[in-house]
VMD Tcl script that builds the backbone (N, CA, C; Angstrom):
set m [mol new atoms 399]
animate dup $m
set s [atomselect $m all]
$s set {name element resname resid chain x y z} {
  {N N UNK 1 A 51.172 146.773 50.162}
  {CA C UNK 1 A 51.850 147.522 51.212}
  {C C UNK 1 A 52.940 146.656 51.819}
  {N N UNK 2 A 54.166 147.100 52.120}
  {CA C UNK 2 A 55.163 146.433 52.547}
  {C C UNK 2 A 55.078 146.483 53.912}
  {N N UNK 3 A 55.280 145.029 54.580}
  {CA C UNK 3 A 55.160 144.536 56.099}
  {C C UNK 3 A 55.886 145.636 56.968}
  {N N UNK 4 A 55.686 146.026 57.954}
  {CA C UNK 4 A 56.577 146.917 58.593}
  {C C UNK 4 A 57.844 146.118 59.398}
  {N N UNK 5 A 58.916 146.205 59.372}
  {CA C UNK 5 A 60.082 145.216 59.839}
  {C C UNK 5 A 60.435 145.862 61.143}
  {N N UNK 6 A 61.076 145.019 62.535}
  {CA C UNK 6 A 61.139 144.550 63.345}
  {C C UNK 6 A 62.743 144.870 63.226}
  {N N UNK 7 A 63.255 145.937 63.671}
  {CA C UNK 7 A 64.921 145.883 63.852}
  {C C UNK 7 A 65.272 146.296 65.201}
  {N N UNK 8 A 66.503 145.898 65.315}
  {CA C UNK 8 A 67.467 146.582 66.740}
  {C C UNK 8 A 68.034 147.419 66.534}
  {N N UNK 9 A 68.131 149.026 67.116}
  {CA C UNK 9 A 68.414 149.890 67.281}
  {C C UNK 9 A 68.639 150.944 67.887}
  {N N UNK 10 A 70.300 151.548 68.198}
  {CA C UNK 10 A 70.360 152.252 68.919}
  {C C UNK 10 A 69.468 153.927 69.256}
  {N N UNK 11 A 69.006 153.530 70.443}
  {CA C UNK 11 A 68.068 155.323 70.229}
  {C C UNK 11 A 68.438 156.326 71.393}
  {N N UNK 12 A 69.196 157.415 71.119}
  {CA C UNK 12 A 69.681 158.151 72.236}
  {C C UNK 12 A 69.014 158.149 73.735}
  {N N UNK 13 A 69.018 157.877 74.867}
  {CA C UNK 13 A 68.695 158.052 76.214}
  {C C UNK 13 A 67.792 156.792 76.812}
  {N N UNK 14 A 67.855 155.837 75.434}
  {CA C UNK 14 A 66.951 154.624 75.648}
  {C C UNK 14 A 68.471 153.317 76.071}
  {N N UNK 15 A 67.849 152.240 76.298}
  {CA C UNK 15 A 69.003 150.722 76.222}
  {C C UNK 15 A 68.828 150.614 74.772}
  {N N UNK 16 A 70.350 150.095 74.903}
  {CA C UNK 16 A 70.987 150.055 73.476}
  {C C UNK 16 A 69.794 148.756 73.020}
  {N N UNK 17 A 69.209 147.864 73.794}
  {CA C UNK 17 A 68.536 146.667 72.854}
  {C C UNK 17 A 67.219 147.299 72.470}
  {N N UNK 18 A 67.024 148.824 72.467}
  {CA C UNK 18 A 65.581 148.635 72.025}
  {C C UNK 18 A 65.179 148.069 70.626}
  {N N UNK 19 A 64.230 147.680 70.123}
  {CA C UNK 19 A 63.401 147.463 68.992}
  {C C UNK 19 A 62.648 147.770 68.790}
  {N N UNK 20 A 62.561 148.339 67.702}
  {CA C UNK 20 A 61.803 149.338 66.811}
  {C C UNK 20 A 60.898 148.392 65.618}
  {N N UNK 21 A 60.173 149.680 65.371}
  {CA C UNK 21 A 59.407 149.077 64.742}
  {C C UNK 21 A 58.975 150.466 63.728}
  {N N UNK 22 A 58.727 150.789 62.049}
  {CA C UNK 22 A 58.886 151.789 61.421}
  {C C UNK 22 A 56.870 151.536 61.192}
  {N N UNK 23 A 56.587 152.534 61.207}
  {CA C UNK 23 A 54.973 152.302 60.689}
  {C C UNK 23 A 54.557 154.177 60.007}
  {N N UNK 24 A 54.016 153.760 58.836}
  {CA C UNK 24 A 53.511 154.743 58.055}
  {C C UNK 24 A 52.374 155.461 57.953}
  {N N UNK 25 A 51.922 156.425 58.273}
  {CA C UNK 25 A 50.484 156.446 58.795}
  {C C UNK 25 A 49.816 157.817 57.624}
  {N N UNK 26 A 48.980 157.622 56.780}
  {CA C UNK 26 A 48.667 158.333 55.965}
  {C C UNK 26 A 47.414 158.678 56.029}
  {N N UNK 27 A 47.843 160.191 56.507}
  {CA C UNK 27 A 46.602 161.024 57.215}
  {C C UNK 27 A 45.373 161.015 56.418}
  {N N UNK 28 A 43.979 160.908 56.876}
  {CA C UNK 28 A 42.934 161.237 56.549}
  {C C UNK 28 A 41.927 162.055 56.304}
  {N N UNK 29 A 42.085 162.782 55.345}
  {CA C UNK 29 A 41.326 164.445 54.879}
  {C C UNK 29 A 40.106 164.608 55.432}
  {N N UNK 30 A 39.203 165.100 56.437}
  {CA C UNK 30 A 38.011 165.432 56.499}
  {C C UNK 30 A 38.099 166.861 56.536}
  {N N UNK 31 A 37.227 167.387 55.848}
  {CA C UNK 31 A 36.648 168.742 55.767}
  {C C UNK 31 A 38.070 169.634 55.571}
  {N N UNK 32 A 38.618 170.259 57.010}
  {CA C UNK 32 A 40.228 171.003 56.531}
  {C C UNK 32 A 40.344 170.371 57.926}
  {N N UNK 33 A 40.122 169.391 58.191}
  {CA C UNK 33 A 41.689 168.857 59.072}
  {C C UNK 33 A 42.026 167.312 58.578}
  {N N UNK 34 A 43.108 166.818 59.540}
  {CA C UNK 34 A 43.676 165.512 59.125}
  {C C UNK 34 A 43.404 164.585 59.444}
  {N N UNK 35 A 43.115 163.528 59.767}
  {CA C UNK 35 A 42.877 162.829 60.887}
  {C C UNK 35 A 43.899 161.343 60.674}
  {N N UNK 36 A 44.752 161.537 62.306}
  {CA C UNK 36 A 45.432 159.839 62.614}
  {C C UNK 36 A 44.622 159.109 62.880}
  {N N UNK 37 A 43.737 159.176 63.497}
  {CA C UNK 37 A 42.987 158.415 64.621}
  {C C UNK 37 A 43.665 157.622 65.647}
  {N N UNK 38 A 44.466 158.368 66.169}
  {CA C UNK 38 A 45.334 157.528 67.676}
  {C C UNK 38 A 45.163 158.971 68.732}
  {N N UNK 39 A 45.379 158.710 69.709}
  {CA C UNK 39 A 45.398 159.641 70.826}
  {C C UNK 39 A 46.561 159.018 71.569}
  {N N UNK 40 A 47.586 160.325 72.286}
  {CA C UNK 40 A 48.777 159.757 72.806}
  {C C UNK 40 A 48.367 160.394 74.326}
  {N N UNK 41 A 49.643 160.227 75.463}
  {CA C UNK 41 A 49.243 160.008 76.982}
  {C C UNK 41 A 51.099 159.877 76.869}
  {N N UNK 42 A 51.452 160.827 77.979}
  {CA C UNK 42 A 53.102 161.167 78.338}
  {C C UNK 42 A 53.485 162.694 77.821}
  {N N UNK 43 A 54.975 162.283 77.918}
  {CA C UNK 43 A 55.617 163.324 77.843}
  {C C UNK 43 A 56.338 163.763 79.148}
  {N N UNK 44 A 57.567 165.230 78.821}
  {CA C UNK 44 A 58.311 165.253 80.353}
  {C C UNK 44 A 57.793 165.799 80.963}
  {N N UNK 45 A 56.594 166.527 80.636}
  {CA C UNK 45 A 55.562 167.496 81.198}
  {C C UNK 45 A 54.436 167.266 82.256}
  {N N UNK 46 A 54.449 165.557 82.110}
  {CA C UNK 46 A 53.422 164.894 82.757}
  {C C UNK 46 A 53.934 163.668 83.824}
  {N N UNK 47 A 53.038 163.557 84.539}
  {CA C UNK 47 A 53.233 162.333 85.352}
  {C C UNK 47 A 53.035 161.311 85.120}
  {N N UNK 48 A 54.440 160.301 85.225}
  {CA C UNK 48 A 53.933 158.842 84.116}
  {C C UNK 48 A 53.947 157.856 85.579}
  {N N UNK 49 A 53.457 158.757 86.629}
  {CA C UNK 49 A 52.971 157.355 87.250}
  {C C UNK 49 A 51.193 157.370 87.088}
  {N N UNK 50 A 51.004 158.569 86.092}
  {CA C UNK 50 A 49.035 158.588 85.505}
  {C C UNK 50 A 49.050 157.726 84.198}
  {N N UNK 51 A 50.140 157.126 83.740}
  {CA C UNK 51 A 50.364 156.965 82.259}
  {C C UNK 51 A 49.907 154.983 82.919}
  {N N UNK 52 A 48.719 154.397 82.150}
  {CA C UNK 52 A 49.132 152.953 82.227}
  {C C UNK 52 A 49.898 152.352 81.591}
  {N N UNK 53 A 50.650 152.744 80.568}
  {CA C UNK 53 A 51.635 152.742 79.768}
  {C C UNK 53 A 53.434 152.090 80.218}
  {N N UNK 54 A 53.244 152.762 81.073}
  {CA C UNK 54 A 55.134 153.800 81.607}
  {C C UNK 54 A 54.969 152.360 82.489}
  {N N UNK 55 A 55.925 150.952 82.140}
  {CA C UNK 55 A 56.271 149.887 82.991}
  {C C UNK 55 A 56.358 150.181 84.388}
  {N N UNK 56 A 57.823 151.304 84.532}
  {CA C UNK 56 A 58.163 151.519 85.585}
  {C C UNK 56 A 57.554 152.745 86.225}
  {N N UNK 57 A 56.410 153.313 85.345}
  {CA C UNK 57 A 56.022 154.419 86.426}
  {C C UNK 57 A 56.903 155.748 86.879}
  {N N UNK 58 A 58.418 155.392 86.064}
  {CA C UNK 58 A 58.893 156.814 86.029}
  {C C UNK 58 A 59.335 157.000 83.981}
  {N N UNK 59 A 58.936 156.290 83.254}
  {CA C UNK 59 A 58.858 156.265 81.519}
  {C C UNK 59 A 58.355 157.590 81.258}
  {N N UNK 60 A 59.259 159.225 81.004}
  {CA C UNK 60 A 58.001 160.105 80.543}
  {C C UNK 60 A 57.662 160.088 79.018}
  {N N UNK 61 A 57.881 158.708 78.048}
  {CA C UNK 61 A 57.931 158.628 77.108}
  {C C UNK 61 A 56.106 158.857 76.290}
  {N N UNK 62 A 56.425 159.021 75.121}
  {CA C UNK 62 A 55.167 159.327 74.673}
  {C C UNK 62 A 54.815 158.017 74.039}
  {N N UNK 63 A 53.599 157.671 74.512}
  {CA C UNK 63 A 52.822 156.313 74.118}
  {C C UNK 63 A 51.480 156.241 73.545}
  {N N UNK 64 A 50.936 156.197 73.161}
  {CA C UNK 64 A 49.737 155.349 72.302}
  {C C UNK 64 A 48.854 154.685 73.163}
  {N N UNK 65 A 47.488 155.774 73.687}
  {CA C UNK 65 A 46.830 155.633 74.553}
  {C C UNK 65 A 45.422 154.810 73.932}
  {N N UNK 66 A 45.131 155.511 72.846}
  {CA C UNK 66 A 43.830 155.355 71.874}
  {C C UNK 66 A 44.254 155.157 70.523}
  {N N UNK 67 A 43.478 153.832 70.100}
  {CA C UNK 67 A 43.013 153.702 68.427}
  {C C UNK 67 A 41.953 153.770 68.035}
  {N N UNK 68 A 41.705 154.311 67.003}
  {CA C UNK 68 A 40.006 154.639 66.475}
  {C C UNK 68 A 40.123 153.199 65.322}
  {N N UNK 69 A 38.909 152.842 65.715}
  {CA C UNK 69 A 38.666 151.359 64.937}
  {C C UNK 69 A 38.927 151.333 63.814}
  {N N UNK 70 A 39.257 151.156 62.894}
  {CA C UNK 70 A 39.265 151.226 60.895}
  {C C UNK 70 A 39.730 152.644 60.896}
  {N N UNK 71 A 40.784 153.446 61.469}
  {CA C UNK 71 A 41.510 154.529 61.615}
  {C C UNK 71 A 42.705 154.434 60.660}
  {N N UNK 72 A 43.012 155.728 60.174}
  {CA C UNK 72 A 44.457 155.436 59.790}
  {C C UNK 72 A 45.408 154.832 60.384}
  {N N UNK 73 A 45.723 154.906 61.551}
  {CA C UNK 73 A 46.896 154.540 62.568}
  {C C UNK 73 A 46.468 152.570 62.995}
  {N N UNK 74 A 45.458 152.411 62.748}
  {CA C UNK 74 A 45.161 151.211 62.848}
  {C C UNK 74 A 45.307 150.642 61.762}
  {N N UNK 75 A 44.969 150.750 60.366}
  {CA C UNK 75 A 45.805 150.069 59.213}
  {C C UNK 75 A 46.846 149.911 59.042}
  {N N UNK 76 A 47.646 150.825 59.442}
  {CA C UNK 76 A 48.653 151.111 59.402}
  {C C UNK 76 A 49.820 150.061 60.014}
  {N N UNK 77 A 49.050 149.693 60.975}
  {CA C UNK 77 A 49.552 148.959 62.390}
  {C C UNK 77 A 50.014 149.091 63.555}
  {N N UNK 78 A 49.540 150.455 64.033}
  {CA C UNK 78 A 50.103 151.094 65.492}
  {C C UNK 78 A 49.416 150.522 66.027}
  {N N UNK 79 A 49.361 150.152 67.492}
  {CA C UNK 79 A 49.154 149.500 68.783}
  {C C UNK 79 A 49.053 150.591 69.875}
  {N N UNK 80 A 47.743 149.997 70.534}
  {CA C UNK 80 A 47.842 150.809 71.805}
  {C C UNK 80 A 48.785 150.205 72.891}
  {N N UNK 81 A 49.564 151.701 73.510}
  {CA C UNK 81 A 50.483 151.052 74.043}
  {C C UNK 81 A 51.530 151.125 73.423}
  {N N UNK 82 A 51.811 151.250 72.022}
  {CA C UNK 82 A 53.259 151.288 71.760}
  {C C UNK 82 A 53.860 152.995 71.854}
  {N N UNK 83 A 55.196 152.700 72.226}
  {CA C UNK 83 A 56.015 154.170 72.404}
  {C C UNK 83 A 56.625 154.416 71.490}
  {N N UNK 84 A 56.481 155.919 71.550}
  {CA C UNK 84 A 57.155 156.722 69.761}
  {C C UNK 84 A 57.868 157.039 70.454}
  {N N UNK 85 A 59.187 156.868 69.140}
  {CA C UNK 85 A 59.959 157.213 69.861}
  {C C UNK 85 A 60.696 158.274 68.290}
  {N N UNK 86 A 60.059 158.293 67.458}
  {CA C UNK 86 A 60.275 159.251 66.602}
  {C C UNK 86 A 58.974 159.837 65.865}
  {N N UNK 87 A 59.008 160.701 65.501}
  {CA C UNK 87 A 57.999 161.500 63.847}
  {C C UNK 87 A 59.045 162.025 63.242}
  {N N UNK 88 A 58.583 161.675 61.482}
  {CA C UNK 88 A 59.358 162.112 60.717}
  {C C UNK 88 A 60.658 162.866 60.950}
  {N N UNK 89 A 61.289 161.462 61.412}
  {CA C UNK 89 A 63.092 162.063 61.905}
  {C C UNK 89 A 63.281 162.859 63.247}
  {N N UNK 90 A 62.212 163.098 64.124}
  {CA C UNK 90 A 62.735 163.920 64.780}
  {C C UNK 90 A 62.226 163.089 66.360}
  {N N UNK 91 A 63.585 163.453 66.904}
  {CA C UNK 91 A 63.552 162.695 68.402}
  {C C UNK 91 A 62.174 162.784 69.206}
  {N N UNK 92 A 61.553 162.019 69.710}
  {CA C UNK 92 A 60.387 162.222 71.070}
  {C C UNK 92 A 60.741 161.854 71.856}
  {N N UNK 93 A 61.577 161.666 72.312}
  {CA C UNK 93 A 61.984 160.699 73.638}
  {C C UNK 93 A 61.914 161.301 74.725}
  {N N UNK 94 A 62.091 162.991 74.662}
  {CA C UNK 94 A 62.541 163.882 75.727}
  {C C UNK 94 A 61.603 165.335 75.167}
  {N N UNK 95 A 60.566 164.729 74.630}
  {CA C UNK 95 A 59.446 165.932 74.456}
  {C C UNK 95 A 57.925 166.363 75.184}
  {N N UNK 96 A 57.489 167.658 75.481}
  {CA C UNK 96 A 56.545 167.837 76.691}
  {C C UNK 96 A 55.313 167.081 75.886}
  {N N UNK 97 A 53.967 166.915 76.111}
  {CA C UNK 97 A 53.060 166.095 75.635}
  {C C UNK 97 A 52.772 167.397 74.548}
  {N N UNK 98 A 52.488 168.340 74.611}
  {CA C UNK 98 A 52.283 169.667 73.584}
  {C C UNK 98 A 53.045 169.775 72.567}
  {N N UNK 99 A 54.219 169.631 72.715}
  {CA C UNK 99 A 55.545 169.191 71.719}
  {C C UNK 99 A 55.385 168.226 70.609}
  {N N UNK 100 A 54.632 166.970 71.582}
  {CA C UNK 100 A 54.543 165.666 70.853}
  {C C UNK 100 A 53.381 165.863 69.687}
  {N N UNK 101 A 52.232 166.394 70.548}
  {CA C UNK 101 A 51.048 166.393 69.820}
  {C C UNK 101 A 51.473 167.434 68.108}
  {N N UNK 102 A 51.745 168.759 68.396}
  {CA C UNK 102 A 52.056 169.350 67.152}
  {C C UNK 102 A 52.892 168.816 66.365}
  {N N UNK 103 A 54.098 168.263 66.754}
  {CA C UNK 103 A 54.616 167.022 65.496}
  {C C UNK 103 A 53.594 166.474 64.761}
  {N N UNK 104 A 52.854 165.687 65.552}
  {CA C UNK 104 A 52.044 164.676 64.734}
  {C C UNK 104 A 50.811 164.978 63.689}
  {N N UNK 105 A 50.435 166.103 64.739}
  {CA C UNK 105 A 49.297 166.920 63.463}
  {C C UNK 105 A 49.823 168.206 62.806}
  {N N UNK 106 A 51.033 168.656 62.111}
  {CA C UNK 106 A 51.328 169.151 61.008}
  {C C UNK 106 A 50.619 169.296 59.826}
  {N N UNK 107 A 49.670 170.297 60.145}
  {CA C UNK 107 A 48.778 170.583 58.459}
  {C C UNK 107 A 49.506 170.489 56.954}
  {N N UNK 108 A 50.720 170.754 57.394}
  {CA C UNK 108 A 51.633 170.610 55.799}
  {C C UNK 108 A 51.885 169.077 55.537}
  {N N UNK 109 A 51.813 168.294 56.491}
  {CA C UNK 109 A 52.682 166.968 56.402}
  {C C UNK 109 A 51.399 165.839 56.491}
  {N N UNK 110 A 51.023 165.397 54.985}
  {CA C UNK 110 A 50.066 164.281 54.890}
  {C C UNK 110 A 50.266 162.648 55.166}
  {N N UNK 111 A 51.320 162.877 55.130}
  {CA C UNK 111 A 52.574 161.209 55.894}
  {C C UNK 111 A 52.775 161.748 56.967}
  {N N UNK 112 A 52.805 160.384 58.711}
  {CA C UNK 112 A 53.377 160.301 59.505}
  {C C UNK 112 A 54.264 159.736 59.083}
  {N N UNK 113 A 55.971 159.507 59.365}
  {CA C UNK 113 A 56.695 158.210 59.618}
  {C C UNK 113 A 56.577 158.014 61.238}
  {N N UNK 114 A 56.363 156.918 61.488}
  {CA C UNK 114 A 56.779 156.585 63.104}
  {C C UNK 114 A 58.097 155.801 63.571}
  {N N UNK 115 A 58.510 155.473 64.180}
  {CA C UNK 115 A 59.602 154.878 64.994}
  {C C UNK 115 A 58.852 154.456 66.587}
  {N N UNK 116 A 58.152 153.634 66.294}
  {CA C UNK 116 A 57.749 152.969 67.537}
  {C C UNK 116 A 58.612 151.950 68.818}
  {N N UNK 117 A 58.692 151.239 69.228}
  {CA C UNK 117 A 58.642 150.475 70.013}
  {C C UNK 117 A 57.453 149.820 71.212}
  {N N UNK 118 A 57.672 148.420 70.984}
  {CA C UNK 118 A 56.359 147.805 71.790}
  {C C UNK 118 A 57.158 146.549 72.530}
  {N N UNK 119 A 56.325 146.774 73.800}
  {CA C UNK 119 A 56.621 145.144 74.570}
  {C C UNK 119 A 56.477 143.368 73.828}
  {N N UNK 120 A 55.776 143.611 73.054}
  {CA C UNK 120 A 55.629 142.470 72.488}
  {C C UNK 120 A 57.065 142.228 71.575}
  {N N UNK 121 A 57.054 143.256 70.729}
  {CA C UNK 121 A 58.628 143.175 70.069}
  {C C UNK 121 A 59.634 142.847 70.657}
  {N N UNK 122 A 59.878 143.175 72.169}
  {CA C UNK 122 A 61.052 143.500 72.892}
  {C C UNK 122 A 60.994 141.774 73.527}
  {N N UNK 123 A 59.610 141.473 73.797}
  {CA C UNK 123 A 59.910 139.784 74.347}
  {C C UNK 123 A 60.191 138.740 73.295}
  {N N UNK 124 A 59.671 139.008 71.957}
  {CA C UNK 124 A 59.948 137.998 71.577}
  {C C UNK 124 A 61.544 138.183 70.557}
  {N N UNK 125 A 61.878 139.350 70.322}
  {CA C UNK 125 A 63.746 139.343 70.417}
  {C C UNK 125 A 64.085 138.427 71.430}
  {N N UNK 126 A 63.857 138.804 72.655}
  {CA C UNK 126 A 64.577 138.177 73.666}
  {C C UNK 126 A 64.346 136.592 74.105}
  {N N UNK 127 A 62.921 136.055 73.298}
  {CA C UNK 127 A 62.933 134.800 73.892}
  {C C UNK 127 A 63.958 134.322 72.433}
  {N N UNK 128 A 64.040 134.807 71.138}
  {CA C UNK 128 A 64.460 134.601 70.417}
  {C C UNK 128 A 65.901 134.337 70.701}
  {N N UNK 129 A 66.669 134.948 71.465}
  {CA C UNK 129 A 67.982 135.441 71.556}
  {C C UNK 129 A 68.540 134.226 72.803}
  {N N UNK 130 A 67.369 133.980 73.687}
  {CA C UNK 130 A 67.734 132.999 74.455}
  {C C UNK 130 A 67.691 131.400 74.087}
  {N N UNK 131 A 68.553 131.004 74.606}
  {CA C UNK 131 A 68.538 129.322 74.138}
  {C C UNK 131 A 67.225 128.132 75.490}
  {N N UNK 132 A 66.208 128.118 74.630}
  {CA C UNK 132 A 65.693 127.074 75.649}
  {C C UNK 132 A 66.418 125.906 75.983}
  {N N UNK 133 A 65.853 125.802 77.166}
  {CA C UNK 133 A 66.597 124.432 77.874}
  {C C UNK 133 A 66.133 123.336 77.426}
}
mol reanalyze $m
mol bondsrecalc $m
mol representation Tube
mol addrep $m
């Protein structure tokens, strides 16, 4: 499986330095449904000063509340805590939490792609980018 890579990229309504992060998540057949095993928390629908997520407490971004242990979304390498900020090509940035959720569980669609972003990514760009003294 190829490492998931760490780029800078512009994402509409976000700062131009976010970093991303691409992760593949290949759903898990039980019986007739799919299973990610992640549970998400946001959206514009909700209050992200309930979200522990949302830094600033006004983020209505959709984030990554729950991982199920040895889950798809955990091989994979999603993080609790990290913010989507895409599914398969299509913007989340500015979607209600109901919005978000039916993206992700699509009975036709046995691949997630994600477009994440995480705090850990975003500090160590930046300690990267800075010159220690």
């Amino acid at each position: 499986m190829e490492h998931p890579k760490a780029s800078m990229s512009y994402i509409p309504g976000q700062p131009v330095t976010a970093v991303v992060q691409r992760i593949q998540i290949q759903k898990l057949r039980q019986d007739n449904n799919l299973i990610l095993g992640f549970s998400i928390g946001g959206g514009i629908d909700q209050d992200p000063g309930q979200n522990p997520f949302s830094g600033d407490k006004t983020d209505k971004g959709i984030y990554v509340t729950r991982i199920t242990p040895s889950g798809p979304a955990q091989d994979a390498g999603l993080r609790m805590g990290d913010k989507i900020m895409q599914v398969n090509g299509w913007d989340m940035t500015m979607v209600t939490h109901d919005q978000a959720r039916k993206r992700l569980t699509k009975k036709s669609e046995d691949v997630v792609r994600l477009l994440v972003t995480r705090r850990s990514l975003e500090e160590a760009v930046k300690q990267s980018m800075c010159p220690k003294p």
